[in-house]
N, C-alpha and C positions, 0 to 999 in steps of 0.2 A: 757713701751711698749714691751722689747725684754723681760719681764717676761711673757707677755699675749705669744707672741707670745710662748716662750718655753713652756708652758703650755699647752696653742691650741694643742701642736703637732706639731715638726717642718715639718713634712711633711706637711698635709693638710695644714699648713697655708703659705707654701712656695708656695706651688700650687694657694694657693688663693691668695695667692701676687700676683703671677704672672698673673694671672689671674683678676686682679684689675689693672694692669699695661697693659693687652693686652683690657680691657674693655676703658681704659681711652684713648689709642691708635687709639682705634677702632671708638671712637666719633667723631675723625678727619678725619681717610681714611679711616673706613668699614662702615659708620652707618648704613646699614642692617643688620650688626652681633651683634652690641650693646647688644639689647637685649638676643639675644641667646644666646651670652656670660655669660651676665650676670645670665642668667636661667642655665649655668654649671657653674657658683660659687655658687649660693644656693645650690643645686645638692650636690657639693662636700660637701659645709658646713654642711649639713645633715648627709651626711654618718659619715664625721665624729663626727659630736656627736654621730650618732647610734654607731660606734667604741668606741667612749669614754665611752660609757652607759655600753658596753657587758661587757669592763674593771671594770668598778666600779662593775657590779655585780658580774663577774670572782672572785673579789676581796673578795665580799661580800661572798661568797660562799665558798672560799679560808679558810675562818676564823668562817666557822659553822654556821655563819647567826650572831654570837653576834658580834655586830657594834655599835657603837654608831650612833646614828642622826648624829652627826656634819660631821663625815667621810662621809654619806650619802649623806648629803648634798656637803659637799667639794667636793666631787666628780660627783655633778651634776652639780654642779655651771663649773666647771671645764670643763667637755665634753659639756657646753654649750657656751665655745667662737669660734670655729671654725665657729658652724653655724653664732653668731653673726654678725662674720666678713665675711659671703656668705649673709646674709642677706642686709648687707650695700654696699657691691659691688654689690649685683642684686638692691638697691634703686640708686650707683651709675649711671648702664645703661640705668635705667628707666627715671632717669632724663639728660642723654645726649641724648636718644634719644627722649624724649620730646624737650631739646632746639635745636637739629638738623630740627625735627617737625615742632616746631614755624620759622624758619629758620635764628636765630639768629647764626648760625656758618655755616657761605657759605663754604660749603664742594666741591662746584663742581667746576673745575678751568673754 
């Protein structure tokens, strides 16, 4: 896992931790922000593969266009775990604030 993660990007994916830990937080004492939290970890998780994509082609460009496939791909595969990891903290919030919804976690004292 501390390979995805240095991979990811340790920024973006420090931010989406945290942000996966302020969603899980949130199911407890905000569940009005649930979601919208969870809708700025996809957010982030996008941009940063769109940062990861400008690199691979930065890259690609770098070296005259002659690249192999495999780079190509390695490198999408690659700028494609941050969003992963914003896509599964926004199915996080989606599903605390669906069992918030159902009212199976009494939030209110």
């Amino acid at each position: 896992m501390i390979h995805l993660f240095n991979a990811g990007g340790p920024v973006y994916m420090s931010i989406l931790t945290i942000l996966l830990l302020t969603v899980l937080l949130s199911v407890y004492k905000f569940p009005k922000w649930t979601k919208e939290i969870g809708l700025l970890a996809l957010t982030v998780g996008i941009l940063g593969q769109v940062v990861g994509l400008y690199g691979v082609f930065e890259g690609i460009e770098s070296m005259g266009g002659n690249v192999e496939q495999a780079m190509i791909v390695g490198g999408l595969k690659i700028s494609m775990i941050s969003m992963i990891y914003g896509v599964i903290i926004f199915i996080v919030s989606l599903l605390g604030r669906l069992i918030n919804k159902r009212g199976i976690l009494n939030t209110t004292p």
